[in-house]
C-alpha positions in Angstrom: -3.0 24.2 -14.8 0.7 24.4 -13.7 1.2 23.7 -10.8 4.1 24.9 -8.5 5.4 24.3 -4.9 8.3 25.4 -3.0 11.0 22.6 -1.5 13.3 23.5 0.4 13.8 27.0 -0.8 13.7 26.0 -4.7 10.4 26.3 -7.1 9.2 22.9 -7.9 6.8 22.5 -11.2 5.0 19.5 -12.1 5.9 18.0 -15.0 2.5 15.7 -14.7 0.3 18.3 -15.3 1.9 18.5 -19.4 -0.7 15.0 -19.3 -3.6 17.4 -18.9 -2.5 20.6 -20.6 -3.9 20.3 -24.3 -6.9 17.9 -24.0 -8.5 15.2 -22.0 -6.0 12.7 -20.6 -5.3 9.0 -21.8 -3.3 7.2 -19.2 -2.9 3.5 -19.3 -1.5 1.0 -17.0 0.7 -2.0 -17.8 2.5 -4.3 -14.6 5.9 -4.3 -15.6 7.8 -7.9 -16.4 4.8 -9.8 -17.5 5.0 -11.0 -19.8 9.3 -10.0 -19.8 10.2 -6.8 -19.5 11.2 -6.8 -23.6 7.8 -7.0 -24.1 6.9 -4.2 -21.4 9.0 -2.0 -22.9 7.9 -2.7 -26.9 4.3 -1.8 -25.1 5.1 1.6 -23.7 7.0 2.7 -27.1 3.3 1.4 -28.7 1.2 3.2 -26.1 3.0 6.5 -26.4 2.8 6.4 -30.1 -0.7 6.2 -30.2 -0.8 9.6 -28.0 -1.0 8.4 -24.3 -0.1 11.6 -21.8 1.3 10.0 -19.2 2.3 6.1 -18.6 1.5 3.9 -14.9 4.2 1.5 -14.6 3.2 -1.1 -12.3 6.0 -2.6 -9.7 4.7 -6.0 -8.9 4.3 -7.4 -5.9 3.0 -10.6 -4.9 0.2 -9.3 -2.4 -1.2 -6.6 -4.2 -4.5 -5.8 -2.2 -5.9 -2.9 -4.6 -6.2 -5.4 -7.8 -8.4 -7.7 -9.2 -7.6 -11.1 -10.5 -6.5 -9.7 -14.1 -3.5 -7.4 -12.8 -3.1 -10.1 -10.0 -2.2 -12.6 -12.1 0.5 -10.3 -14.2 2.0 -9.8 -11.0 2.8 -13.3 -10.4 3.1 -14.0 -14.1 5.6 -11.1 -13.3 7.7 -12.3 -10.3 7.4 -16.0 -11.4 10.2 -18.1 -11.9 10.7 -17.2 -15.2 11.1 -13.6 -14.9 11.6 -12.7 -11.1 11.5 -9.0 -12.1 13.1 -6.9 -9.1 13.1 -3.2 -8.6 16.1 -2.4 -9.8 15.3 -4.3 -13.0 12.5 -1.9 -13.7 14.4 1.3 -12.8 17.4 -0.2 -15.5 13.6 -0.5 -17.7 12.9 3.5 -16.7 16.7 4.3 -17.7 16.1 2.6 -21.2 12.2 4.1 -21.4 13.6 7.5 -20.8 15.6 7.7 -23.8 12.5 8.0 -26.6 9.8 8.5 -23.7 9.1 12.3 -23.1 5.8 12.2 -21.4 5.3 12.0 -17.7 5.8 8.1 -15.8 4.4 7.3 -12.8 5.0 4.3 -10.6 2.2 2.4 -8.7 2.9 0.2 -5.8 2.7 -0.7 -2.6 4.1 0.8 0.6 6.3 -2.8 1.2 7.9 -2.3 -1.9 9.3 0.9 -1.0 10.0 0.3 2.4 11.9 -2.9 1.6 14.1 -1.4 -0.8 14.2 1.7 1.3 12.2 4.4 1.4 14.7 7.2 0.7 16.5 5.3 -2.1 13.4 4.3 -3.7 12.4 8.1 -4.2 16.0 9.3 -4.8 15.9 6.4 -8.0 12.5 7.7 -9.4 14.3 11.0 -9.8 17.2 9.9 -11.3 15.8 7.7 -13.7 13.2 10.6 -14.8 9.8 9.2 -12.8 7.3 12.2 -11.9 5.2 10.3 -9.8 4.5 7.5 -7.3 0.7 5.7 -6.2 0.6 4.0 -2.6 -2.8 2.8 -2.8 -2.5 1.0 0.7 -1.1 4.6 2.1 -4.6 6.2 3.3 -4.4 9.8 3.8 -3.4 9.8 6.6 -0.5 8.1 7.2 1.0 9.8 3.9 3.9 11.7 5.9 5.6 8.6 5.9 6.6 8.9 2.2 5.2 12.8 1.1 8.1 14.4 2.8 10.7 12.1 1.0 8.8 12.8 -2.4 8.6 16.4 -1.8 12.7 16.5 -1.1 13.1 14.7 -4.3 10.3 16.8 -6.6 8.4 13.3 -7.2 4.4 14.0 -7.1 3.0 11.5 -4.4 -0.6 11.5 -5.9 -3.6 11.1 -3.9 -6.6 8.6 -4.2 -10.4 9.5 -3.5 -13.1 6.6 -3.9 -17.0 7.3 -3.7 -17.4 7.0 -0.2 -14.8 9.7 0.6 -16.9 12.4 0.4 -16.5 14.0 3.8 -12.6 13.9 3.1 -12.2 14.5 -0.6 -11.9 18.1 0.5 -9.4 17.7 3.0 -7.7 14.9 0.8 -7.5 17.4 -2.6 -6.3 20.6 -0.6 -2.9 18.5 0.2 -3.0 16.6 -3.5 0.1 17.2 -6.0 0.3 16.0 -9.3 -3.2 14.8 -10.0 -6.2 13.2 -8.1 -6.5 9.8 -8.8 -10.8 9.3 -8.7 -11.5 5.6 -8.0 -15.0 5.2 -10.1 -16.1 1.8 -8.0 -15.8 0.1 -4.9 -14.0 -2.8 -4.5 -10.4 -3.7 -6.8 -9.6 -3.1 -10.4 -11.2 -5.0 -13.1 -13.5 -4.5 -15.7 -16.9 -3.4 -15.4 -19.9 -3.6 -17.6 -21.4 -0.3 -15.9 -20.2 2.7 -13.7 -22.7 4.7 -12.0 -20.3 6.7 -9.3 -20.9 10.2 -9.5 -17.5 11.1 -10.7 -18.6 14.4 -11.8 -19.5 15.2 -8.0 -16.6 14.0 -7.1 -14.1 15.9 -9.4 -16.0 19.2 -8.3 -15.8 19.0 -4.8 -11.9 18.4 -5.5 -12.2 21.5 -8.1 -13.8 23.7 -5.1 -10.8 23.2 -2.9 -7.8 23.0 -5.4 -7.0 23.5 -9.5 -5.9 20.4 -9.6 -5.9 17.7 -12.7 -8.7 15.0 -11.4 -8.0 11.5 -13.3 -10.6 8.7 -12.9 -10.0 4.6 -12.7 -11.4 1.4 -11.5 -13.2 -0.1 -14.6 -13.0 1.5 -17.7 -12.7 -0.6 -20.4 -14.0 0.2 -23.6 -13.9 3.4 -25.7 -17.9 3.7 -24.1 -17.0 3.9 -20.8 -13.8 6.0 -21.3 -16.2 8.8 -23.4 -18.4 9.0 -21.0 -15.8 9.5 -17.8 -13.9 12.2 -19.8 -16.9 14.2 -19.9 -16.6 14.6 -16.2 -13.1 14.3 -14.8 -9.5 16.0 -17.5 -8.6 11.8 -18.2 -9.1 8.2 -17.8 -6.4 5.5 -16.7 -6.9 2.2 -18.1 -5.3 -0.6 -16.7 -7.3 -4.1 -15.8 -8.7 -4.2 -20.2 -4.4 -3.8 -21.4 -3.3 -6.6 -19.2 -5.9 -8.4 -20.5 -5.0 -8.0 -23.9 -1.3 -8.8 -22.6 -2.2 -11.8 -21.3 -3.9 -12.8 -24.3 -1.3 -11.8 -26.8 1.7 -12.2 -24.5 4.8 -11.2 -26.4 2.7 -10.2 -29.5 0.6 -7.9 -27.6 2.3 -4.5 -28.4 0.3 -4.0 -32.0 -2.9 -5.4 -29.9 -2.3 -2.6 -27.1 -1.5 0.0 -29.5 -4.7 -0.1 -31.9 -7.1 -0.4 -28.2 -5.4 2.9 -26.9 -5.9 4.6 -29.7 -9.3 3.4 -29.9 -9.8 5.1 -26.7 -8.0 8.0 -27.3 -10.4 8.8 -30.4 -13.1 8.2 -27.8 -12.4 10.8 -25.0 -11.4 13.8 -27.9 
C-alpha cells in the first residue's frame, strides 16, 4: 500500500501509509492545549503505547465549524486565558513528541489558521518538526490548490475528506487523494453517536475503484461496538469527540483514562 509520488524531480513516499500496513488502523484525535499542553503530551505517550498507528493533533481555533460541542469546548478550554496555546507552542509540542513518537502525526485545522500564520511557513514547520500530514476540513475539493501545491513542495500529505452525500465526486475526490481518505460516517459535526447507518463500505469502494489508497472513517465512533463494526469496512477508525470527552472529565488525570479506552478499541477492530 505504499504509496509514491514525484515532487519536483525527487521520489516522495508516504510515511502515513506505515498506519495501515500491518492491520486495521487505530487513530485517535486529541485538541492540543486542553487541558495544558503537559497533559496533551502525557496523552499522546499513553495513546501510542497502547498501539495507536497514527496520532490527529488538533490546532485549536476559536470558530471551528466541523465540531461539535465536545471538541468545541476543548478549543476554548484550549485558547482560554489560562492556556492561550498558539501555533508555535504546538510545533515546540511536535519537536518534544518527536523524540519517543515514531508513528505518523497529522495536524487538523482550519484554513485561517494556516493562512494567518502563513501558508508557506506553516507547511515548511510540519516538515521540520516531523508532521506527515495536514486536514482542512473547510477546504472543499475544490479550492485545495490553495494549500496542495505548498504540501506537495514540502512532502506533507494534504488528506482529502468524503461524506455520504459525495458520491458523484468521491471518484474524482480519491483519484487526487495522498496519504489517506478521510470517510466522514455522518452528516452534520463530530460527536458521538448512538448509531451509524452510512454505507461506509460503498463508500470506501468506490474510492478503492479509482485509487489504492488507505480509506479511514470518522464522525461518531465511540465505543469499541461501533469501531468493530467500521473496521470491517474501511483499513481504520479515528476517534476523536469520546477522548476529549474523557479529557474533559479527567482533565490532568486523563492520560491512564485515555490509555485503557484506546486500547479497548484497539482490541476491538483486530
Amino acid at each position: 500500500m505504499q504509496q509514491l509520488r514525484v515532487t519536483e524531480g525527487r521520489i516522495f513516499m508516504s510515511n502515513i501509509y506505515k498506519a495501515f500496513e500491518k492491520h486495521k488502523a487505530f487513530i485517535p484525535f486529541i485538541t492540543c492545549g486542553d487541558p495544558d499542553l503537559e497533559t496533551t503530551e502525557k496523552v499522546v505517550y499513553e495513546m501510542v503505547d497502547a498501539g495507536a498507528d497514527l496520532i490527529e493533533l488538533g490546532i485549536p481555533f476559536s470558530d471551528p465549524t466541523a465540531e461539535g460541542p465536545v471538541i468545541q469546548e476543548a478549543n476554548i478550554r484550549a485558547l482560554g486565558d489560562n492556556n492561550n496555546v498558539t501555533t508555535d507552542d504546538i510545533f515546540e509540542l511536535v519537536i518534544k513528541l518527536r523524540k519517543k513518537v515514531t508513528v505518523p502525526m497529522v495536524f487538523m485545522t482550519y484554513a485561517n489558521v494556516v493562512f494567518s500564520y502563513g501558508s508557506e511557513k506553516f507547511i515548511s514547520r510540519c516538515k521540520e518538526t516531523g508532521i506527515d500530514g495536514l486536514i482542512l476540513p473547510d477546504i472543499p475539493y475544490e479550492e485545495k490548490d490553495e494549500f496542495d501545491p505548498i504540501c506537495k513542495k514540502y512532502d506533507i500529505d494534504l488528506i482529502s475528506l468524503i461524506a455520504p452525500t459525495s458520491h458523484d465526486r468521491i471518484k474524482t475526490i480519491a483519484s487526487d487523494a495522498s496519504g489517506f481518505i478521510y470517510c466522514v460516517s455522518s452528516l452534520g459535526v463530530t460527536g458521538t453517536r448512538n448509531e451509524i447507518t452510512t454505507d461506509i463500505g460503498a463508500m470506501v469502494k468506490l474510492v478503492k475503484d479509482v485509487k489504492n489508497i488507505p480509506c479511514a472513517v470518522g464522525f461518531g465512533i465511540s465505543n469499541p461496538k461501533q469501531a468493530e463494526k467500521m473496521s470491517k469496512h474501511a483499513d481504520g477508525v479515528i476517534v476523536g469527540s469520546a477522548i476529549m470527552k474523557i479529557i474533559a472529565k479527567y482533565g490532568r488525570k486523563s492520560p491512564e483514562y485515555v490509555g485503557e479506552f484506546a486500547r479497548s478499541m484497539i482490541a476491538a477492530i483486530r
